[in-house]
C-alpha positions as CSV (number, residue, x, y, z in Angstrom):
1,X,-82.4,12.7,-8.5
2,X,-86.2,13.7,-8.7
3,X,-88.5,15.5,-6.0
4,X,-89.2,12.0,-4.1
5,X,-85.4,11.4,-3.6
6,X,-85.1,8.8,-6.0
7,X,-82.4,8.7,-8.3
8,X,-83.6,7.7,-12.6
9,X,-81.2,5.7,-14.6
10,X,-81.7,5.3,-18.1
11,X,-81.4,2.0,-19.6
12,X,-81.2,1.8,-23.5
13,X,-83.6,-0.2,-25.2
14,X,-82.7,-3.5,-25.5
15,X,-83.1,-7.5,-25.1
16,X,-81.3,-9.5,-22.7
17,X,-81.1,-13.0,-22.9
18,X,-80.8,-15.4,-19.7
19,X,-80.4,-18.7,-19.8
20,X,-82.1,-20.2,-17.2
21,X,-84.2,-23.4,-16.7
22,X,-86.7,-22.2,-18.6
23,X,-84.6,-20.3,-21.2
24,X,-86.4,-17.1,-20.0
25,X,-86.1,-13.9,-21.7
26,X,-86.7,-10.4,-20.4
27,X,-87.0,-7.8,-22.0
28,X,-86.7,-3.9,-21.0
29,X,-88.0,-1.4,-22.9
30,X,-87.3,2.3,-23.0
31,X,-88.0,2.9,-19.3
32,X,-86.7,4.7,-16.6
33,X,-86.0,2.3,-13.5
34,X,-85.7,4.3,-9.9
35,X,-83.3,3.5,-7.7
36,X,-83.8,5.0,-3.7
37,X,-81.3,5.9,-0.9
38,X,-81.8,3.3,1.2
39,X,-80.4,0.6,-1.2
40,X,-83.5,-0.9,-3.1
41,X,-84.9,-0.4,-6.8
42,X,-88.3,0.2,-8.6
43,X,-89.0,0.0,-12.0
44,X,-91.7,2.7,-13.7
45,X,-93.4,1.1,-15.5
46,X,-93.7,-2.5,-13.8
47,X,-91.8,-4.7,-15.4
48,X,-92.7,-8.3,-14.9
49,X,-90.3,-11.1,-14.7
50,X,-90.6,-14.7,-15.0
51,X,-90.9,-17.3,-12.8
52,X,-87.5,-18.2,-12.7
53,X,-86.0,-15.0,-12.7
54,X,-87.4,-14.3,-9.6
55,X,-86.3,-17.4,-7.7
56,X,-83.0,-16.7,-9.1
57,X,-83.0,-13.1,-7.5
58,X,-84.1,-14.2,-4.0
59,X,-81.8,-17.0,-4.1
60,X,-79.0,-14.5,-4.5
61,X,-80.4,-12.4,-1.5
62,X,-80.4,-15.1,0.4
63,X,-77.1,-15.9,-0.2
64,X,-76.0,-12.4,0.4
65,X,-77.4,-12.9,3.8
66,X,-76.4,-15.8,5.2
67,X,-72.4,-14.8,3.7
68,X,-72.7,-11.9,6.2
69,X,-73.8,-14.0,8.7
70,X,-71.1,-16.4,8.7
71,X,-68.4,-13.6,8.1
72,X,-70.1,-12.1,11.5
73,X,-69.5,-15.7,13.1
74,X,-65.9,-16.5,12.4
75,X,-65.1,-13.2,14.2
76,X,-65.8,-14.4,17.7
77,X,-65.5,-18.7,17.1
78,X,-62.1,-20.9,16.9
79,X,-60.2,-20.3,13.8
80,X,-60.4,-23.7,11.8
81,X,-56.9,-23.6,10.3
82,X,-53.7,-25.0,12.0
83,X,-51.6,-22.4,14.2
84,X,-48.8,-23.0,15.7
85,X,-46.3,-21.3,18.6
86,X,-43.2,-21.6,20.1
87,X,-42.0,-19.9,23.2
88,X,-38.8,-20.1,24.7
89,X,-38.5,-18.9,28.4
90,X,-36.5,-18.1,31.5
91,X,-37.2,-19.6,34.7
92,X,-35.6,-18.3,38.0
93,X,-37.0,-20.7,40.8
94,X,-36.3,-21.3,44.4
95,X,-35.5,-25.0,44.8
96,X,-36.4,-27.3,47.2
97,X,-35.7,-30.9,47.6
98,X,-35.9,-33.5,50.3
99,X,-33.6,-36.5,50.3
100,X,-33.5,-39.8,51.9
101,X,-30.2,-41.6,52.0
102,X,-29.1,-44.7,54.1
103,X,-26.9,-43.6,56.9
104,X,-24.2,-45.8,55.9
105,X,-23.3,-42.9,53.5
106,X,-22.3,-40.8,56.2
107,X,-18.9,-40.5,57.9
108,X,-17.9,-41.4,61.7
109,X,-20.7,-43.7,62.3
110,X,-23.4,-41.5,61.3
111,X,-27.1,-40.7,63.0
112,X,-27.1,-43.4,65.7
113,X,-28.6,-46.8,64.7
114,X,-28.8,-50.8,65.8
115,X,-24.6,-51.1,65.6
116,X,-23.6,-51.8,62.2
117,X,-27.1,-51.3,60.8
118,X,-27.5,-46.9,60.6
119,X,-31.3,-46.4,59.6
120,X,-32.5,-44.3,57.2
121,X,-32.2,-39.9,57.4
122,X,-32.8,-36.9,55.5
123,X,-31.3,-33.9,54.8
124,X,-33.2,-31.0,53.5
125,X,-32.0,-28.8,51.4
126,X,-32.5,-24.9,49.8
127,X,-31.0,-23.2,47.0
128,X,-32.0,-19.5,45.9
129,X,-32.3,-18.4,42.6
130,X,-29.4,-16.5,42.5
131,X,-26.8,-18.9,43.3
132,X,-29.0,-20.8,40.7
133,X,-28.0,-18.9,37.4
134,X,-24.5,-17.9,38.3
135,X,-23.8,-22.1,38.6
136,X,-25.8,-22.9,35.7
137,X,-24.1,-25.3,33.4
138,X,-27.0,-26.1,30.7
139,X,-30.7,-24.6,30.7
140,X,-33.0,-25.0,27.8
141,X,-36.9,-24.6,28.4
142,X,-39.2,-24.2,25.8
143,X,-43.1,-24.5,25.6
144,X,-44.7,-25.4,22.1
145,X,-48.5,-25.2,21.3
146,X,-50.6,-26.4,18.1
147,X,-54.2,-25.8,18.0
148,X,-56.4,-26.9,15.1
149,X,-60.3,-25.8,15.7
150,X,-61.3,-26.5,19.5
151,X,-58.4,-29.3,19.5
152,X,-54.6,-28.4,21.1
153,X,-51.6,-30.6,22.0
154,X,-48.8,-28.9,23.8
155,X,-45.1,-30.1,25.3
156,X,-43.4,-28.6,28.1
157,X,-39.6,-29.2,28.3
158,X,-37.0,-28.2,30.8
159,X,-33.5,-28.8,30.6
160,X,-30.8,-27.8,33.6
161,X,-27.9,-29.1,34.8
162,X,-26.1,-26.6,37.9
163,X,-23.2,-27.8,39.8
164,X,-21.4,-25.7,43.1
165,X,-24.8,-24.3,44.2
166,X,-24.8,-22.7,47.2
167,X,-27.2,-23.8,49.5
168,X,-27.8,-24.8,53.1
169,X,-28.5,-28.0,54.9
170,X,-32.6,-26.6,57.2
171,X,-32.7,-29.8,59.0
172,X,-31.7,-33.9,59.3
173,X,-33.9,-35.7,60.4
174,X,-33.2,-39.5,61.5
175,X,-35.0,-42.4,61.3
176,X,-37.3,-43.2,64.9
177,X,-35.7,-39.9,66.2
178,X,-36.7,-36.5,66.4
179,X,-36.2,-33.5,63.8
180,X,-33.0,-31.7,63.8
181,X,-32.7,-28.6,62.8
182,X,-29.8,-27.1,61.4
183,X,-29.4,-23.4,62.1
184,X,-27.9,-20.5,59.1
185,X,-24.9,-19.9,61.3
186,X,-23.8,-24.1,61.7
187,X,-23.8,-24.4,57.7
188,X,-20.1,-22.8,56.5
189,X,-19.9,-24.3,53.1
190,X,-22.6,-26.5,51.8
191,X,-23.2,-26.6,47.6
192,X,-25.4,-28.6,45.7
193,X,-25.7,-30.2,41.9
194,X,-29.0,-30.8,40.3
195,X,-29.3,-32.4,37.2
196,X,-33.1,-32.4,35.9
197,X,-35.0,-33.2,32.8
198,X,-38.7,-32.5,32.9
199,X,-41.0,-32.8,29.9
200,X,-45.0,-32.6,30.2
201,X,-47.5,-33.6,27.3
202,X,-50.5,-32.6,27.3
203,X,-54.3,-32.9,24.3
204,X,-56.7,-30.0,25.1
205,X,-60.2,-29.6,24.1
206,X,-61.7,-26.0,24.0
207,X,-64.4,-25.9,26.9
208,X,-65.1,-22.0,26.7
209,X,-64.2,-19.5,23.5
210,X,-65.4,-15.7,23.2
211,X,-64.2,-12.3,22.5
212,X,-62.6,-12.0,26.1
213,X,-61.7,-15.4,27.7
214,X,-59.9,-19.0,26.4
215,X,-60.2,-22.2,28.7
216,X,-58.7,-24.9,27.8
217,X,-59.3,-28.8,29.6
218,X,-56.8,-31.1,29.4
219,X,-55.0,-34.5,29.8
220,X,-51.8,-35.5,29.7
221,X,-48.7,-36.4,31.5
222,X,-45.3,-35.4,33.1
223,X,-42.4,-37.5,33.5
224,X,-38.4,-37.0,33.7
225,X,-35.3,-37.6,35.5
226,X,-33.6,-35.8,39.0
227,X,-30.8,-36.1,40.3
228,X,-29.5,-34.6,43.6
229,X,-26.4,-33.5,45.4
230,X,-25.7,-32.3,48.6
231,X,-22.3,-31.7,50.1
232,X,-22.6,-29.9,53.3
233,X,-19.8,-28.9,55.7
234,X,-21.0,-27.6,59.0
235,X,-19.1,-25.2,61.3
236,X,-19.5,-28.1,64.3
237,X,-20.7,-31.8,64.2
238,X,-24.4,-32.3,66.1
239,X,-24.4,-35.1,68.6
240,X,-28.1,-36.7,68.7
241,X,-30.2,-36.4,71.9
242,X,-29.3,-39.5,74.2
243,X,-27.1,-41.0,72.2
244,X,-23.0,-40.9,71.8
245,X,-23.7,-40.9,67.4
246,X,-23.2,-37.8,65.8
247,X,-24.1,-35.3,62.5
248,X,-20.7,-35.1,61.0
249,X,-19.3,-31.8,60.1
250,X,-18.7,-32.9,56.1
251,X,-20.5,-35.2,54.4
252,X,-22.7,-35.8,51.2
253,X,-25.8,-37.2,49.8
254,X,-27.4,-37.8,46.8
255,X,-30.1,-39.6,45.2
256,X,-31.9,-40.1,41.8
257,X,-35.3,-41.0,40.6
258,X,-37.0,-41.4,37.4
259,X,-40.8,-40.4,37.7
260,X,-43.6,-40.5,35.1
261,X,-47.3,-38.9,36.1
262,X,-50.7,-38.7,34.6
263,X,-52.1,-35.0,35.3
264,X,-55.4,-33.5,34.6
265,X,-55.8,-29.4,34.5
266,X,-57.4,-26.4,33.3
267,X,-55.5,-23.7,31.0
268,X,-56.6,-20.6,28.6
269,X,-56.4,-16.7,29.0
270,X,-58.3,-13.6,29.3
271,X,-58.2,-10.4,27.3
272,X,-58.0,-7.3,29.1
273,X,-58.0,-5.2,25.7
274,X,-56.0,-5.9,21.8
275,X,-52.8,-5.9,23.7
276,X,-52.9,-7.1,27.4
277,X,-54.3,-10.7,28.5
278,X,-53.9,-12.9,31.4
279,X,-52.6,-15.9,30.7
280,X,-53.3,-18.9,33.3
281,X,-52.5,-22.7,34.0
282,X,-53.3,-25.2,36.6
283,X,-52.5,-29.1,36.4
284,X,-52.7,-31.7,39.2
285,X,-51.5,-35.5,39.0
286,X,-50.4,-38.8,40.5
287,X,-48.3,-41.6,39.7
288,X,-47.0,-44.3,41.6
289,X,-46.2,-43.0,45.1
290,X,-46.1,-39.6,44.1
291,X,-48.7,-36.4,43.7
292,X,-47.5,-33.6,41.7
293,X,-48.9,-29.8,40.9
294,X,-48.2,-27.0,38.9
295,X,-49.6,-23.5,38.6
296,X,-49.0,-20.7,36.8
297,X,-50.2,-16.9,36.7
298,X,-48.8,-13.9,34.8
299,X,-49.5,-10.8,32.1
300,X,-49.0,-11.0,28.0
301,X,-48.2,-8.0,26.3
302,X,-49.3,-8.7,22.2
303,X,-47.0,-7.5,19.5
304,X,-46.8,-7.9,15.6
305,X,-44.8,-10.6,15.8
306,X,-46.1,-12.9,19.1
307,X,-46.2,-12.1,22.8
308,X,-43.9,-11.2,25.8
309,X,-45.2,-13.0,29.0
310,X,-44.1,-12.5,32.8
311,X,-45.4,-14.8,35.1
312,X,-45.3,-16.9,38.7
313,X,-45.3,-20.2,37.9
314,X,-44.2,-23.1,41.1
315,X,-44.3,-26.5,40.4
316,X,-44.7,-29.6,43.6
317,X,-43.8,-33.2,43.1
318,X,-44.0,-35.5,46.1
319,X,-43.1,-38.7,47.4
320,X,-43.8,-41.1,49.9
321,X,-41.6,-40.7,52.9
322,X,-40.1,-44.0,52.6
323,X,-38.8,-42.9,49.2
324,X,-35.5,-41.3,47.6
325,X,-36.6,-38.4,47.0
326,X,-39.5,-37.2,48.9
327,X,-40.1,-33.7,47.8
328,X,-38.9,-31.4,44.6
329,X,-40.4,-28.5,44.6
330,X,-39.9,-25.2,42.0
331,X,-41.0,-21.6,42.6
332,X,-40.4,-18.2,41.0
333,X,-41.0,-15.6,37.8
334,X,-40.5,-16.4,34.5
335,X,-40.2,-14.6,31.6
336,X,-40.6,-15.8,28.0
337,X,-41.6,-14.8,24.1
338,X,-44.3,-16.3,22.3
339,X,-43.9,-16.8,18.5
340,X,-47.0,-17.7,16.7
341,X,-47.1,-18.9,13.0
């Protein structure tokens, strides 16, 4: 390196033949080009080069740059290629359902109707989530995702089938007569069975992608199967105001329904750092006399190999109150593991 800070390289005397579009040929002779710090070259003498050499030499800078460029891009946009994830997950809810049932199913006469014609009641029902996984009989609940560029389809399923779960009767309520509750100390013995399939479908588009935050919009929709049991036995039978008809002691009710909605709803997450992110969902539907939500909120932990989520996720379907079933409703944490290949 000389006095200026430039650093000589010899290059041997010699003719090097291009073939270009012209069949230029450049020749060097025994010269000493300079090459700087910063990156760029002089020759001493000049050296002069064809036409086409030198659109061949900017093309290649230009190339250079815009390869940069785009390498800079795909660091912050939607990967193009096909991913995939699975996660499998636990879900301890609260349930609560509200059944309709004609009073002919009830014992000694039931809730006081025109004679020989008992109207319609309800019985509404809780069960906690701990009664809830010491009676499960089946539970499977997975969530699987594949995005391709902005685009995303994923499918919600969840399995259970519980049977002896304890509950308790909150209230009957009978048709063209006043509520009724039922108080903690009345219910003895009352279990339940619930027997629910629940799958949601859902194509996303990519609204919103950067270094910290993921929102997805999507359409879609939920459908499924419940079906309900209550057996309740009561520590005394409830005689209805002004009227010689009775709330039996024991008695049961159940129901089924078959429901299929169309839902609309937001879903994505946001990056706290490499590791942490906040993963959210919100969805909202109808079908045919029924409205239906589902939310979800929770913290992802990233590893090697996928995810760990905890959440709070509750999910609302509702009926018209002339229906079977006139309310189903699911709320608690959940934890799962996100595989991603």
């Amino acid at each position: 390196m000389n006095r200026s800070g430039i650093m000589p390289a010899n290059i041997n005397q010699e003719t090097v033949d291009m073939s270009l579009d012209a069949h230029a040929k450049m020749n060097f002779s025994d010269k000493k080009v300079f090459l700087s710090d910063s990156g760029g070259f002089r020759a001493q003498p000049k050296v002069s080069f064809p036409g086409p050499v030198k659109s061949m030499v900017m093309c290649l800078a230009l190339g250079a740059a815009a390869g940069v460029g785009a390498q800079t891009s795909m660091q912050t946009s939607t990967p193009t290629g096909t991913q995939f994830s699975l996660t499998p997950y636990i879900w301890l809810p609260t349930i609560n359902s509200k059944i309709n049932y004609p009073v002919s199913s009830l014992p000694n006469g039931g809730a006081g109707g025109p004679s020989g014609q008992g109207p319609d009641g309800s019985v509404d029902s809780e069960i906690g989530p701990n009664d809830y996984l010491s009676k499960l009989n089946f539970a499977l609940m997975l969530n699987g995702e594949v995005r391709r560029g902005p685009w995303s389809a994923t499918v919600d399923y969840i399995g259970v089938k519980a049977t002896g779960l304890g509950s308790r009767v909150n209230s009957f309520n009978p048709f063209n007569r006043p509520n009724i509750p039922v108080s903690n100390s009345v219910n003895t013995s009352t279990t339940s069975t619930i027997k629910t399939t629940l799958w949601t479908l859902t194509a996303g588009y990519e609204l919103i992608a950067n270094d910290r935050m993921r929102l997805d919009g999507f359409a879609g929709a939920r459908f499924g199967n419940l079906n309900s049991t209550v057996d309740w036995s009561l520590s005394a039978q409830i005689t209805l105001p002004n009227s010689d008809r009775v709330f039996a002691r024991q008695g049961s009710a159940s129901t089924s329904r078959n429901f299929a909605d169309g839902i609309v709803g937001v879903r994505g997450n946001y990056r706290l750092d490499q590791q942490w992110s906040i993963p959210y969902y919100v969805d909202v539907g109808a079908g045919p006399s029924q409205t239906t939500w589902q939310a979800m909120l929770g913290a992802s932990y990233r590893f090697g190999w996928g995810d760990v989520i905890v959440a709070y996720r509750h999910l609302s379907m509702r009926n018209d109150e002339n229906t079977a079933l006139t309310q189903f409703e699911l709320s608690g944490p959940m934890v799962g593991a996100t595989f991603r290949f």
